[in-house]
C-alpha positions in Angstrom: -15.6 35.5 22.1 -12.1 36.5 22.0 -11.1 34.3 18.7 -14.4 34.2 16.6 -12.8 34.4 13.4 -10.9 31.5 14.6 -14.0 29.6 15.8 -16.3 30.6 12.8 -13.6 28.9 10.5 -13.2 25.8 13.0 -17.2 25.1 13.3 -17.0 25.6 9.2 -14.3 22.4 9.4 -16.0 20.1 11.8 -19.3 20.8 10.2 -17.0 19.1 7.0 -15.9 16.4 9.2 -19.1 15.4 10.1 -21.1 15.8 6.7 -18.3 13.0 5.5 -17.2 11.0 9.0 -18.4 7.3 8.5 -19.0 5.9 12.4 -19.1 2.5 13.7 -21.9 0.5 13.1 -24.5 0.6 15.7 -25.9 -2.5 14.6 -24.6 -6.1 14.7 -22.8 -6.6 11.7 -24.8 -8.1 8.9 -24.4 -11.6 8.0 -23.1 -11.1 4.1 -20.5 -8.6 5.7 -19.4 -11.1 8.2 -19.0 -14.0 5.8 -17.1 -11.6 3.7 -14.7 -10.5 6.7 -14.3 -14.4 7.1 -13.1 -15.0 3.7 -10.5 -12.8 4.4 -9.6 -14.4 7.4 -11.2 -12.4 9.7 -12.1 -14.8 12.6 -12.5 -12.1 15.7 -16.4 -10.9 17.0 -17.6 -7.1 16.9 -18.1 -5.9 20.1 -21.6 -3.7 20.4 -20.6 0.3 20.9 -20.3 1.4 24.3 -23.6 3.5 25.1 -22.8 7.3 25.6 -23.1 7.0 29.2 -20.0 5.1 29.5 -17.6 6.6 27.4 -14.8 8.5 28.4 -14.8 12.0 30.0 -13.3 14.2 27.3 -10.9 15.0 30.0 -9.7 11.9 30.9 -8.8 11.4 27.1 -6.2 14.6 27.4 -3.6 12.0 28.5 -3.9 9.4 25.5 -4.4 12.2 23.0 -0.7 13.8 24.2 0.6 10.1 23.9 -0.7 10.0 20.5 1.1 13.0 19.8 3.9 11.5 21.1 3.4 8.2 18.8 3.0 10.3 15.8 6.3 13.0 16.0 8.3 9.4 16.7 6.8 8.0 13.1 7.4 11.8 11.8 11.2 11.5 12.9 11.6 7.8 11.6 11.4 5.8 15.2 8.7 3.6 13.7 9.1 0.4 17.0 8.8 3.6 19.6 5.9 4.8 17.6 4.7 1.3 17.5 4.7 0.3 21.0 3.1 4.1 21.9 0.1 3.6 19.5 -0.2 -0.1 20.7 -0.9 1.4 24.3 -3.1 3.8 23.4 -5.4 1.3 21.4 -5.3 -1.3 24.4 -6.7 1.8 26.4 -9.3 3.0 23.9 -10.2 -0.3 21.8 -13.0 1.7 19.9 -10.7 4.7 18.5 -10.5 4.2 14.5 -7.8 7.4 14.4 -5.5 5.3 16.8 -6.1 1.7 15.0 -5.7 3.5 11.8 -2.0 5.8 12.3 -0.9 2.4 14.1 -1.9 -0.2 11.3 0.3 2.6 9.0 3.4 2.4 11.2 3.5 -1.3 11.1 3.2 -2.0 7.5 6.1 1.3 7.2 7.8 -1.3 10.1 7.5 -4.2 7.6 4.3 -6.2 9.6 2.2 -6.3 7.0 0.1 -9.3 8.7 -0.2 -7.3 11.7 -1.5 -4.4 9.5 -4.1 -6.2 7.9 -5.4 -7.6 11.7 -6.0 -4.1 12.2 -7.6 -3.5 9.4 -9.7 -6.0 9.5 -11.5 -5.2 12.9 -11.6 -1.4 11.1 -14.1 -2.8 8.8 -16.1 -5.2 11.6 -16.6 -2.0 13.3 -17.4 0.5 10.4 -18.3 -2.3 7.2 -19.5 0.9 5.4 -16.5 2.4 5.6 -15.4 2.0 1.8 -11.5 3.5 3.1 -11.5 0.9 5.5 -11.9 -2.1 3.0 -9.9 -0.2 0.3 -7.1 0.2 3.0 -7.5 -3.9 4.1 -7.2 -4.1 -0.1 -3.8 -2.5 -0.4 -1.8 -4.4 2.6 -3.2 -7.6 1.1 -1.9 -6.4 -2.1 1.5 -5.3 -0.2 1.8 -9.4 1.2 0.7 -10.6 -2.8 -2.4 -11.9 -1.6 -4.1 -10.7 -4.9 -7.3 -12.9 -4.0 -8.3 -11.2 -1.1 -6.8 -8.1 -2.4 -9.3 -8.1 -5.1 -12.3 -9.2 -3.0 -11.7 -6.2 -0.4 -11.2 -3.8 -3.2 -14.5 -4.9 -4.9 -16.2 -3.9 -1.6 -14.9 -0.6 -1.3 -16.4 0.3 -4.8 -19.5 -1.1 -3.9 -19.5 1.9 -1.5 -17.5 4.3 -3.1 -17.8 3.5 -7.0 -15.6 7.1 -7.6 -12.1 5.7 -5.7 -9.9 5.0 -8.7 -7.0 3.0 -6.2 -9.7 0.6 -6.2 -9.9 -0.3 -9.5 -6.3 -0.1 -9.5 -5.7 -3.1 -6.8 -8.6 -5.0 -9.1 -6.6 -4.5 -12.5 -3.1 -5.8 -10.8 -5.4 -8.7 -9.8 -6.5 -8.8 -13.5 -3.0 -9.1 -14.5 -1.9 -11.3 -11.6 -4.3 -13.9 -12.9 -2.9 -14.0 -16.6 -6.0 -11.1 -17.8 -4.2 -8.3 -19.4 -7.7 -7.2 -21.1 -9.5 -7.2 -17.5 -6.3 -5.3 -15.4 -6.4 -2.6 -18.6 -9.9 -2.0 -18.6 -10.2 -1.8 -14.4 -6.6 1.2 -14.9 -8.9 2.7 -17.7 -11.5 3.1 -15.1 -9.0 4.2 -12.6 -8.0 6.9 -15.1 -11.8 8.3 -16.6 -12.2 8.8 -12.4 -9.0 10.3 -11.5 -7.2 11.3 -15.5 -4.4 12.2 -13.2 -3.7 9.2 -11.7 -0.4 8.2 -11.9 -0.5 4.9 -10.3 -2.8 3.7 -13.2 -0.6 5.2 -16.3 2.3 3.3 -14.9 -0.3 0.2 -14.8 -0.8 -0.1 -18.0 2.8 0.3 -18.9 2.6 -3.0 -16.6 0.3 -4.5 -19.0 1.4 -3.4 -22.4 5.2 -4.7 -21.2 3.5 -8.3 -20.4 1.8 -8.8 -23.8 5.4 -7.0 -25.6 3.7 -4.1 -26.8 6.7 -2.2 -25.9 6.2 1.4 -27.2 2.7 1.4 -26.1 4.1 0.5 -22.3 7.3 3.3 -22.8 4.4 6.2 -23.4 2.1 4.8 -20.5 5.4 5.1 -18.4 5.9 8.6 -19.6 2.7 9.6 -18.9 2.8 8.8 -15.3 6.3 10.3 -14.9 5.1 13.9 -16.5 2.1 13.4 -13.4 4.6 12.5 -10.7 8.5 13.3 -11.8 9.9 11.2 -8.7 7.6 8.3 -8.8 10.0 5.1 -8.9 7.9 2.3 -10.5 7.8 4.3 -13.9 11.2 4.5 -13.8 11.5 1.4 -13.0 9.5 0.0 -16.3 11.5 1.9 -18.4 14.5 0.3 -17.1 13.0 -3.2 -17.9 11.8 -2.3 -21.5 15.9 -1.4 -22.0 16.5 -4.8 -21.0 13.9 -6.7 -23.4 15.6 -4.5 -25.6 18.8 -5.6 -25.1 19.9 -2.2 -24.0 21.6 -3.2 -20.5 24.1 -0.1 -19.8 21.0 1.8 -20.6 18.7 0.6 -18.4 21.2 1.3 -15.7 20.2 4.4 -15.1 16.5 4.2 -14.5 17.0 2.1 -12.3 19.5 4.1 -10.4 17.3 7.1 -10.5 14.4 4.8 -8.8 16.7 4.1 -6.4 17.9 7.4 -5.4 13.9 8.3 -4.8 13.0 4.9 -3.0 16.1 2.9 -1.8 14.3 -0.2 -0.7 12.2 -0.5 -4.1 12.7 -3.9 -4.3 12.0 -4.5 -7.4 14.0 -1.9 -9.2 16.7 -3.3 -6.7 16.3 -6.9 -8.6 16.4 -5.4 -12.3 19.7 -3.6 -11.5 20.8 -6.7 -10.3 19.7 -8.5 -13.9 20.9 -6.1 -15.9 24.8 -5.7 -14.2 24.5 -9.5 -14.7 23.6 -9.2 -18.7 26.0 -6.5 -19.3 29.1 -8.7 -18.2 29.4 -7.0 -14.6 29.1 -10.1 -12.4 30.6 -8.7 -9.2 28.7 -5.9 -9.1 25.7 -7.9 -10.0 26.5 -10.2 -6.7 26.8 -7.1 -4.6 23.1 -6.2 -5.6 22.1 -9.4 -5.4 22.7 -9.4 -1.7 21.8 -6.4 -1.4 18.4 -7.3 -2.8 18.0 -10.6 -0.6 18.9 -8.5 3.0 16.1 -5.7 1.9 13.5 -8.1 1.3 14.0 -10.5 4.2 11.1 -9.7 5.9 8.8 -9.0 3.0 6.6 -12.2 1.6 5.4 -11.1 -1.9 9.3 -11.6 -2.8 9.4 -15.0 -1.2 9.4 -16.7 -4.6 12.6 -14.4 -5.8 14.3 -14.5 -3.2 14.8 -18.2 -3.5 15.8 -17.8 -7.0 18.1 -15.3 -6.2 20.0 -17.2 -3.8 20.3 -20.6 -6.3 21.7 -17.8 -9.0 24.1 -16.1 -6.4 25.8 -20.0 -6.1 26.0 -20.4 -9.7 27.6 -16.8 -10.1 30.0 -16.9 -7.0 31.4 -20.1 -8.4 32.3 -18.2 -11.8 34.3 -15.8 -10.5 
């Protein structure tokens, strides 16, 4: 009675919230959803809900919900193993809670455990299998470990319950492209963009594509495109680098790639390309230093497995020359 302007405007929110909110499943989980789940190594049970009855007294949830609090300021202010270990209390304590499975399955793929992310994911979607954010989110942290195959499969489930998320399509055209399919990733970031025309992500997807088949100005004005929607997006900047070095243009691709770095210092793969093209342009020491610097960022991720070996046979080669 004392704040009803304040109430009226918080019913109008939570009336939102629960127009849109997708719950656990109150049923077993079908079979075609669970033999999904299992393809994508999902090898846990889903427990039944608790009945109402047994839940927790709001009031004895005060405690968990300052903790989560707690967890969350610690990601805010970078302290991602102290957020960690918070959020994986509060989960032990309340199993069921999606918001607390969620924020934690974030901190750990921002702490580099993508595997553990995905665990977490995965029992998201055993508990709320029409949940079309849950599988899209299981989508991206395959995509994150290169798991394309299971990447793709996840994402195809999310648009089967959310036909309108253009991220989606965007995990299935990568796929596309992963699999040697430049038609199928540019017609899946077409898609992407007739949903979402501002999308970003997609525009610097196709300059993906276009680079692969050497359709090079085509790729430099999909690279544009996504820079005019998002100035400090790094991957667009990145591309442009690389279509300076199929050009032959080292020095010039130098800068790209230094002003993807400025925005995301642990872009890998802009990190790699700067490497290459110090390398081509004659610079060898400096290329070493990147080099290194590239293997010690990307210790701990697995999609750059494959280059990371290469890297280190090229460092030996390139040491002895100096």
């Amino acid at each position: 009675s004392d704040e009803r302007r304040v109430m009226r405007a918080l019913s109008a929110e939570l009336a939102t919230l629960r127009s849109s909110a997708v719950t656990a499943s109150k049923q077993p989980v079908d079979a075609e959803t669970m033999a999904k789940l299992a393809a994508l190594g999902y090898v846990g049970g889903t427990a039944a809900p608790r009945p109402a009855s047994s839940r927790p007294d709001p009031k004895q949830m005060v405690q968990l919900f300052r903790e989560f609090e707690e967890a969350t300021w610690a990601t805010t202010a970078g302290r991602l193993d102290e957020a960690a270990a918070k959020l994986e209390d509060v989960l032990r304590r309340d199993p069921e809670n999606p918001v607390f499975r969620s924020s934690l399955a974030k901190v750990e793929r921002q702490r580099g455990h993508p595997q553990r992310a995905i665990e977490l994911y995965r029992d998201a979607v055993a508990s709320a299998p029409d949940d079309p954010q849950g599988w899209y989110n299981l989508a991206s942290a395959f995509q994150e470990i290169g798991d394309m195959k299971r990447a793709a499969e996840a994402a195809r489930e999310a648009l089967r319950r959310d036909a309108t998320n253009p991220d989606a399509h965007n995990v299935l055209g990568i796929a596309d492209l992963n699999d040697g399919n430049p038609d199928g990733a540019l017609s899946e970031f077409q898609a992407a963009i007739a949903i979402d025309p501002r999308n970003a992500r997609a525009y610097n997807n196709m300059g993906n594509v276009y680079r692969a088949v050497h359709r090079g100005a085509e790729a430099e004005e999909a690279y544009r495109k996504a820079l005019a929607l998002a100035p400090n997006y790094p991957d667009p900047l990145n591309g442009l680098g690389a279509l300076e070095i199929d050009r032959d243009r080292y020095r010039e691709a130098l800068p790209y790639f230094d002003r993807a770095l400025a925005t995301a210092p642990r872009h890998l793969e802009a990190r790699l390309n700067r490497a290459v093209a110090l390398q081509l342009a004659g610079d060898t020491a400096a290329a070493i230093a990147e080099y290194r610097m590239f293997l010690q960022q990307s210790e701990n991720v697995p999609a750059y497995a494959r280059q990371r070996n290469a890297v280190r046979s090229l460092l030996v080669r390139l040491e002895k020359s100096l």
